[in-house]
Structure formats: C-alpha cells, structure tokens
C-alpha positions as CSV (number, residue, x, y, z in Angstrom):
1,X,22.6,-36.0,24.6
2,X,19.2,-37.0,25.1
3,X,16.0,-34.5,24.1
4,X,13.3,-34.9,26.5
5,X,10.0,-35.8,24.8
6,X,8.8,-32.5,26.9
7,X,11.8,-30.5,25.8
8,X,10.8,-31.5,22.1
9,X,7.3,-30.6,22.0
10,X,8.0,-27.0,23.6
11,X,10.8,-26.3,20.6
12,X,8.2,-27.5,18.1
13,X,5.4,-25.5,19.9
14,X,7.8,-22.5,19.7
15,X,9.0,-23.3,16.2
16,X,4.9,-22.9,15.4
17,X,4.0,-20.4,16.7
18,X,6.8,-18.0,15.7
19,X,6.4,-19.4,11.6
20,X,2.7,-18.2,12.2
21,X,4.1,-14.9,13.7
22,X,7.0,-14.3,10.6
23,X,3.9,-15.2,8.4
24,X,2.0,-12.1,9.8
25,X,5.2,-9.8,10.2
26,X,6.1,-10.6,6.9
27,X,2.2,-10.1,5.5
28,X,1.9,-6.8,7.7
29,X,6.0,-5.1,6.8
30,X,4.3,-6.0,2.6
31,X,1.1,-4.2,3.3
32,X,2.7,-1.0,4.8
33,X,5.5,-1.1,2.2
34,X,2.9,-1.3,-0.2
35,X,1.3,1.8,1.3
36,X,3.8,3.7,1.8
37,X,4.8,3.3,-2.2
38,X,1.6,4.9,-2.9
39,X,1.4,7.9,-0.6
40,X,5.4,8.3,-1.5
41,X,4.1,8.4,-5.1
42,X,1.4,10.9,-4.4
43,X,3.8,13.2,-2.7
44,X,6.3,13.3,-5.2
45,X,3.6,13.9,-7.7
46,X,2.7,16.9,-5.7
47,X,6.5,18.1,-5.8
48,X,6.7,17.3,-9.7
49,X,3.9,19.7,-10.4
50,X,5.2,22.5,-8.6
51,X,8.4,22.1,-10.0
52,X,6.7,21.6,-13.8
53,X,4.8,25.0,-12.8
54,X,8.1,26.8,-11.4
55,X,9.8,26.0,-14.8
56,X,7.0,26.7,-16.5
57,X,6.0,30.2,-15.0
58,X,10.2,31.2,-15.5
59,X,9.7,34.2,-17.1
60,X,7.6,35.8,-14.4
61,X,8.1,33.9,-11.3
62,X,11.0,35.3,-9.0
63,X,13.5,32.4,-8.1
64,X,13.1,33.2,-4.8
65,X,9.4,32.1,-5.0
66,X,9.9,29.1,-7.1
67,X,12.2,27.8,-4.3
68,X,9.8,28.5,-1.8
69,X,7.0,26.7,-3.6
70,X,9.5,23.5,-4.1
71,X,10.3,23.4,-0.5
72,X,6.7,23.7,0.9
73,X,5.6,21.1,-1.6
74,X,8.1,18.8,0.0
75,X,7.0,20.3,3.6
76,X,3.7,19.5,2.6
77,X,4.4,15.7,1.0
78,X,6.5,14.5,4.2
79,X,3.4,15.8,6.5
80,X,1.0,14.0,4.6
81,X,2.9,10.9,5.2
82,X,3.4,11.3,8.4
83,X,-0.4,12.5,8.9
84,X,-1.5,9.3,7.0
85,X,0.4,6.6,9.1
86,X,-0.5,8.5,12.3
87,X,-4.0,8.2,11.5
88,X,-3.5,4.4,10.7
89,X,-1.6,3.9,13.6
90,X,-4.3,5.5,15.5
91,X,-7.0,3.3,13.8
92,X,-5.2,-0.2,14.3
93,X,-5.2,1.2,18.4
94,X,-9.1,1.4,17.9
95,X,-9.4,-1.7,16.5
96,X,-7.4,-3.9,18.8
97,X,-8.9,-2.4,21.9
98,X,-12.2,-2.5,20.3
99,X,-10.8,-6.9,20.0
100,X,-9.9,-6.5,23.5
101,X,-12.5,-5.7,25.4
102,X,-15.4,-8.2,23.0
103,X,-12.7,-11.3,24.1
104,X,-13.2,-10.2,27.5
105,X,-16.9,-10.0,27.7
C-alpha cells in the first residue's frame, strides 16, 4: 500500500491539531474539576454546620425541624452549584462572542 505524500500531510495535520485540542480539553475538564471541588467543598461545609447545629440544639429543637434544616441546606448547596456554573457558563458565552465579533472587524 502506498501513502500519498498528500494523504500523509492531511493525517499529520489532523494528528496536530487534535493533540493541541486534547491539550485544551484536558487543561479546561482540570480547571472545572478543580472548581467544582471547591464549591462542592463550600456546600458541604454549609450542610456540616447545620447538622453540627441540629445535634447541638437537640434538647430543644423538634426533629422535625432539624430534618428540615438538613434538607434545605442540601437544597440550598446543589443550587448554589448549579447557580455558579450557570453563571460561568453564561460568562464564557460573553466572552467568545465578545472574540467573535473583534476577529471579524
């Protein structure tokens, strides 16, 4: 089998540019994991002190309430994550549109 000279340069063209592309993925998936470790962190510091204060307040909080409090604390963590990313998400849009239309001036 012979490999054109044209076939060739294509497959190390592609092989390239998709290294430089992994590179990036790879960079990007480490940021956001990165991220996300620290607002997962923040959340379930948020749910550790309202457990700490449930079990601490036992004597005259009903365990009705403490369950309550638990479960909004959790409510509240997973929409602060969410919140967070969907504001990134939103500012990554702004910024490659904002890239967008200086390349095409």
């Amino acid at each position: 089998m012979v490999i054109r000279p044209l076939h060739a340069f294509n497959a190390l063209l592609f092989a390239v540019a998709s290294s430089c592309f992994s590179r990036q993925s790879t960079l990007a998936l480490a940021i956001r994991r990165w991220l996300a470790f620290r607002l997962e962190f923040v959340g379930n510091t948020l749910i550790l002190f309202a457990a700490i204060f449930a079990v601490a307040g036992k004597g005259w909080i009903d365990a009705g309430i403490v369950g309550l409090s638990v479960s909004y604390a959790m409510q509240v963590a997973l929409h602060f994550f969410r919140l967070f990313f969907m504001f990134a998400m939103n500012d990554v849009r702004v910024v490659i549109r904002n890239r967008i239309s200086q390349n095409q001036r």
